[in-house]
C-alpha positions as CSV (number, residue, x, y, z in Angstrom):
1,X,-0.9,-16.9,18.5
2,X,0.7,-15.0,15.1
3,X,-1.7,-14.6,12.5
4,X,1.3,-15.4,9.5
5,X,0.0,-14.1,6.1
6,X,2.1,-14.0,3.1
7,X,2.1,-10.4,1.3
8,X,3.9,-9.6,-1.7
9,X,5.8,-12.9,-1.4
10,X,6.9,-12.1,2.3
11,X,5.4,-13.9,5.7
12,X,4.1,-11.3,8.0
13,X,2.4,-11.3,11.3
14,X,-0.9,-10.1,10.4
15,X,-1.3,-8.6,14.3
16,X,1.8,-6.7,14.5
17,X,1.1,-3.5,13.0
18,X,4.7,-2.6,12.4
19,X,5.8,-5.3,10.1
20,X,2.3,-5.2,8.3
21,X,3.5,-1.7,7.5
22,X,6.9,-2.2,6.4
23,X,5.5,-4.7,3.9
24,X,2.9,-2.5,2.6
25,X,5.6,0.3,2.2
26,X,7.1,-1.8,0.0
27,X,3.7,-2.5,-2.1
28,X,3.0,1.1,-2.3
29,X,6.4,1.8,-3.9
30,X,5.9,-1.2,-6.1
31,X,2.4,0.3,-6.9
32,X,4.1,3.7,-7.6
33,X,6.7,2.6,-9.7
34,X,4.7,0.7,-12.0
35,X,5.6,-2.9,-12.0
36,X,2.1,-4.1,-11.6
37,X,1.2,-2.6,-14.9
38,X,-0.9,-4.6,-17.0
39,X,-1.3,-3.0,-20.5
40,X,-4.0,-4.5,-23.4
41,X,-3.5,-3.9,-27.1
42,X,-6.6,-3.8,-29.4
43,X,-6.2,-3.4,-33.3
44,X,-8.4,-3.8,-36.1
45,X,-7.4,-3.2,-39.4
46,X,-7.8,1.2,-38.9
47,X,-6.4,1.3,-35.4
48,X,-4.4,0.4,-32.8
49,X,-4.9,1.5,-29.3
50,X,-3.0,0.0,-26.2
51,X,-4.5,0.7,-22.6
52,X,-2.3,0.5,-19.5
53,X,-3.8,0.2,-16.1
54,X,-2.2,-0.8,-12.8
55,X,-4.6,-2.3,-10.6
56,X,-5.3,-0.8,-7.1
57,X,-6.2,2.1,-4.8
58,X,-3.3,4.1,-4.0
59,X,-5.4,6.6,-1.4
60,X,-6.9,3.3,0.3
61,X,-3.2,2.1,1.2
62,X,-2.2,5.3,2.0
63,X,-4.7,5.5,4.5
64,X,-4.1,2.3,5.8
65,X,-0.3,2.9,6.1
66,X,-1.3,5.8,7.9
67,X,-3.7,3.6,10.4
68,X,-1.1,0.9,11.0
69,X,1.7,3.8,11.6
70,X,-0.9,4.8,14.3
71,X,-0.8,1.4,15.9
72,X,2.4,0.8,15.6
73,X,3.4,4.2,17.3
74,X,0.7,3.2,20.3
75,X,2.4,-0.2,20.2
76,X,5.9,0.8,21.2
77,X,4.3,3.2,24.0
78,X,4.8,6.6,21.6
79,X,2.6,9.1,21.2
80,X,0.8,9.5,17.6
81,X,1.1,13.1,16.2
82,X,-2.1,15.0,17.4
83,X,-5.0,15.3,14.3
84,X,-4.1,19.6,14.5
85,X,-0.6,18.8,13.4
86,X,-1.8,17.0,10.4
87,X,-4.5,20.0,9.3
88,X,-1.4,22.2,9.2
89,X,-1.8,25.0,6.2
């Protein structure tokens, strides 16, 4: 049975590792680019400072991508790249 979620306004099957990371792909670039900025202005009659933050953990999906690239290479019978390709200098 498909486990349908709905992630940055797409349906995804939440147990097929593939789509799960096309759709977070797209999040990530989203994330990069800066569209889920939220920025705060505070003044007082001195100053006026405006703070911009963009919430989320870019190293926390990147290592997720990374995991459901994994699983999506077992998936379609491939071989992930070996952990002493990845420490390369």
């Amino acid at each position: 049975m498909a486990n349908i979620i709905k992630l940055a306004g797409v349906s995804v099957d939440a147990d097929d590792p593939c789509a799960l990371k096309a759709v977070l792909e797209v999040v990530r670039l989203k994330l990069v680019a800066g569209e889920n900025t939220e920025e705060y202005s505070l003044m007082s009659p001195v100053t006026r400072e405006t703070v911009r933050f963009s919430p989320g953990n870019l190293k926390a999906l990147d290592m997720e991508i990374d995991r459901l690239n994994r699983a999506c290479l077992v998936k379609q019978n491939k071989r992930p790249p070996s952990r002493r390709r990845l420490l390369r200098y």
